[in-house]
Residue frames as qw, qx, qy, qz and C-alpha x, y, z in Angstrom:
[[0.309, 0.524, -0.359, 0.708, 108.29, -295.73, -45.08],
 [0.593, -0.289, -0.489, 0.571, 109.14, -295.49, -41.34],
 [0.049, -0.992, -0.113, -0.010, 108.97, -292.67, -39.30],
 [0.564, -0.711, 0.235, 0.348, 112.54, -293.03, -38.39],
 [0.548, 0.316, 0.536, 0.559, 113.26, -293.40, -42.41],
 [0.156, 0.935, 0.288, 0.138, 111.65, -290.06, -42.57],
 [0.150, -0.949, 0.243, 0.136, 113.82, -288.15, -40.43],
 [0.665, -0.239, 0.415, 0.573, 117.01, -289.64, -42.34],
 [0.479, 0.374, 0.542, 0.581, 115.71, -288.24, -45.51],
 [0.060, 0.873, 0.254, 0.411, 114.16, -284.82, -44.73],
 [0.270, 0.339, -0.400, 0.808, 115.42, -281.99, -42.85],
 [0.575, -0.716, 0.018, -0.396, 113.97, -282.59, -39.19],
 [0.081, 0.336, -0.757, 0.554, 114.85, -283.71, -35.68],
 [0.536, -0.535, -0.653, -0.011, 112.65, -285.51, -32.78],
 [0.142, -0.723, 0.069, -0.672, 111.37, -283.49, -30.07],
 [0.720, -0.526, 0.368, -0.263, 111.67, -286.54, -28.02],
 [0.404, 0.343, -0.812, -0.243, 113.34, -289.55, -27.91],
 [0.364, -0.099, 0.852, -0.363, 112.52, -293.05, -26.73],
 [0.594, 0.323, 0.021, -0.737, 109.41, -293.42, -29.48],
 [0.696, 0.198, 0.690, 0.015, 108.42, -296.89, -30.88],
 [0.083, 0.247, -0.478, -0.839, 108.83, -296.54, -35.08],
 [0.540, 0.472, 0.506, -0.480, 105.61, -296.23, -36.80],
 [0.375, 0.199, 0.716, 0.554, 104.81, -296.87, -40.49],
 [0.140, 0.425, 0.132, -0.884, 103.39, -294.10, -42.44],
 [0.370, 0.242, 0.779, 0.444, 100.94, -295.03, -44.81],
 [0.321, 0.692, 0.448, 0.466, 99.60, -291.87, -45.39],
 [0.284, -0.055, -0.111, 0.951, 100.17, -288.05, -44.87],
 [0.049, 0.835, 0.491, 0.244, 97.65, -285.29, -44.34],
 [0.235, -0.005, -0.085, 0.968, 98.72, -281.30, -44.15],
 [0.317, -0.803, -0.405, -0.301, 95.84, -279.11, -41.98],
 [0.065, -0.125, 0.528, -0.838, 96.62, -276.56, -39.00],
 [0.467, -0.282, 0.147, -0.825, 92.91, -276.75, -38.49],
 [0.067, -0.292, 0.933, -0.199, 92.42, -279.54, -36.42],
 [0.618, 0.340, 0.411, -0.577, 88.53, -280.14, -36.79],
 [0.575, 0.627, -0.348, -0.395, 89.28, -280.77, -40.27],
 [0.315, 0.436, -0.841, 0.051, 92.00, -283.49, -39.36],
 [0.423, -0.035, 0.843, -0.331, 89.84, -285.47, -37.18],
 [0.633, 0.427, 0.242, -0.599, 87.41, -285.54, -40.23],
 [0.674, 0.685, -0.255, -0.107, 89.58, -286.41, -43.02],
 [0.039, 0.557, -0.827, 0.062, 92.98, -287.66, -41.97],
 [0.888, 0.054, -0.389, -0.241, 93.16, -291.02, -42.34],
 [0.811, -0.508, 0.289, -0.015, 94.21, -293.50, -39.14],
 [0.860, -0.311, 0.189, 0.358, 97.76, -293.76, -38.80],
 [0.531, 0.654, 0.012, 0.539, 98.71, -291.03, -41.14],
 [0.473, -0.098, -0.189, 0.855, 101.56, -288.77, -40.72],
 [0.029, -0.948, -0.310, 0.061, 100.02, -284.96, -39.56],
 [0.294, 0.348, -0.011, 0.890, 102.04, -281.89, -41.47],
 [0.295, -0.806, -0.511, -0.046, 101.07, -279.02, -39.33],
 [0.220, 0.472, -0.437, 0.734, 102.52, -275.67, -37.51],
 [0.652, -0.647, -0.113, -0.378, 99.79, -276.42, -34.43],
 [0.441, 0.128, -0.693, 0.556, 102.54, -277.16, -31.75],
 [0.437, -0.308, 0.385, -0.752, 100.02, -277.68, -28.83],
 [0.523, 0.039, 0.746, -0.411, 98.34, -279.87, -26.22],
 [0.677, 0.422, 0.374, -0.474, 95.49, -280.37, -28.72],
 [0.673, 0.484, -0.479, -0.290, 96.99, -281.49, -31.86],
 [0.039, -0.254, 0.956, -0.143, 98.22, -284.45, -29.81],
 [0.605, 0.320, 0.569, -0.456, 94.45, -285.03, -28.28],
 [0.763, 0.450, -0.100, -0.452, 93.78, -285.30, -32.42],
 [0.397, 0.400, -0.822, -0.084, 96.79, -287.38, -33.18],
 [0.259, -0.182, 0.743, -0.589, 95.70, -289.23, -30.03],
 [0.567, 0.390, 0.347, -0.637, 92.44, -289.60, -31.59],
 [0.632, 0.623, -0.285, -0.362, 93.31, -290.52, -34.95],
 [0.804, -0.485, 0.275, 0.204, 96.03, -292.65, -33.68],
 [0.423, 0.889, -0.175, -0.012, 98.10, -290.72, -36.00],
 [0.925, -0.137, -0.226, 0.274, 101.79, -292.02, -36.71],
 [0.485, -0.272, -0.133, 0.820, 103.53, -289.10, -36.03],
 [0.229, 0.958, 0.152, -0.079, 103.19, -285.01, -36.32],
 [0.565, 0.086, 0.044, 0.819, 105.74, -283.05, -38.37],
 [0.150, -0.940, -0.280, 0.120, 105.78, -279.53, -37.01],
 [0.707, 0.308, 0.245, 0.587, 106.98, -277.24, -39.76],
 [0.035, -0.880, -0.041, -0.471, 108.42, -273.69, -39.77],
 [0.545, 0.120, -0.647, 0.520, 110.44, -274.59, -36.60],
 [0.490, -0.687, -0.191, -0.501, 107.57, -273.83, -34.48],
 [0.096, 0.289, -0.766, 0.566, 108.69, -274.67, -31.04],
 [0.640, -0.306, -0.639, -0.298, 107.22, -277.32, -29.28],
 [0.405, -0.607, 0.323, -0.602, 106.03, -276.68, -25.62],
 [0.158, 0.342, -0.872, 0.313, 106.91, -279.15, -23.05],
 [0.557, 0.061, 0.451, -0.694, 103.59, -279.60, -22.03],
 [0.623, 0.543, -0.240, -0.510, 103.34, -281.40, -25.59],
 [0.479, 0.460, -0.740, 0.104, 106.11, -283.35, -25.61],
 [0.436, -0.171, 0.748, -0.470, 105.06, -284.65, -21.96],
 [0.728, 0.232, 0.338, -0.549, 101.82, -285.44, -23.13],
 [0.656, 0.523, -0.518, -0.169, 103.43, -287.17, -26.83],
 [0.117, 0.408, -0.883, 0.201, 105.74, -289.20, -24.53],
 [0.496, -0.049, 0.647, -0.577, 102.65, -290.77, -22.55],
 [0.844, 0.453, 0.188, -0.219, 100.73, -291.75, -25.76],
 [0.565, -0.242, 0.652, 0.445, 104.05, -292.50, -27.61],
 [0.518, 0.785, 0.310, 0.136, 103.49, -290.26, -30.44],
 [0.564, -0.230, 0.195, 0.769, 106.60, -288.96, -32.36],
 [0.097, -0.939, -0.122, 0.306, 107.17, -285.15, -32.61],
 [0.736, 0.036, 0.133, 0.663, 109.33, -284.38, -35.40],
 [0.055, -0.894, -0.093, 0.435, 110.15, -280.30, -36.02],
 [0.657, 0.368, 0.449, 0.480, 111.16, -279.06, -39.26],
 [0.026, -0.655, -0.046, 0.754, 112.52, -275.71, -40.76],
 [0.117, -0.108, -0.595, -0.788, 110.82, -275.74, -44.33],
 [0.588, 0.037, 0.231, -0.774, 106.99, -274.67, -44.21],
 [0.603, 0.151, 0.597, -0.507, 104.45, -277.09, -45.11],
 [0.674, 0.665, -0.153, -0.282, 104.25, -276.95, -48.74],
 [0.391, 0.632, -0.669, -0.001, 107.65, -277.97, -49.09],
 [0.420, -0.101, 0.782, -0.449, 107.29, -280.85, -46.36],
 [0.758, 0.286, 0.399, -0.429, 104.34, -282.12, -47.82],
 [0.657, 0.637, -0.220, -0.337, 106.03, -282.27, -51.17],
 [0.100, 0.598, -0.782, 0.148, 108.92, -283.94, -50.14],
 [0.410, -0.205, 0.753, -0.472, 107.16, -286.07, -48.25],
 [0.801, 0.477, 0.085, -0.351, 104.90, -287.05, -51.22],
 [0.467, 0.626, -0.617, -0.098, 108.22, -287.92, -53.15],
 [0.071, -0.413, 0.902, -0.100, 109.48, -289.85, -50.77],
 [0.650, 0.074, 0.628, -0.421, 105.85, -291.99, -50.56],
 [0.771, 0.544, 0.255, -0.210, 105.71, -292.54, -54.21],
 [0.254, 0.776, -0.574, -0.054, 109.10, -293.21, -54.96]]
């Protein structure tokens, strides 16, 4: 699956456009970001509510294929600058994490 397959199938939106599609071959759900540089696997998708500078610097780091940021957190512009430079897609959901994550499981193993 695509990111841009994701957002047809779940209930989000891009915080930006213009974004190259990435393949997701895996998913990892953490707010605590120490944890996701440890464990997340390269090129996975990051559930999360961290809408900041610094979950990019991890996606950034991880070369993660996209963050979903769930709970309609609101994503600061400082973020979305900084996403556009590295070309990391910002998608923003209004179901928490749990649900996300599950959905998102379906849709990988379906």
């Amino acid at each position: 699956m695509t990111v841009s397959e994701l957002t047809a199938k779940i209930e989000c939106k891009a915080a930006w456009d213009g974004w190259d599609d990435r393949d997701i071959p895996d998913v990892y759900t953490s707010d605590l970001l120490s944890d996701v540089m440890a464990h997340a696997a390269e090129g996975a998708l990051l559930i999360t509510i961290q809408a900041h500078k610094n979950t990019l610097a991890v996606a950034t780091l991880k070369d993660l294929s996209a963050i979903l940021v769930c709970s309609d957190r609101p994503v600061p512009e400082d973020m979305i600058s900084a996403a556009k430079d590295e070309g990391v897609p910002i998608l923003v959901t209004s179901i928490n994490q749990y649900e996300a994550s599950w959905r998102v499981h379906d849709l990988l193993t379906s």
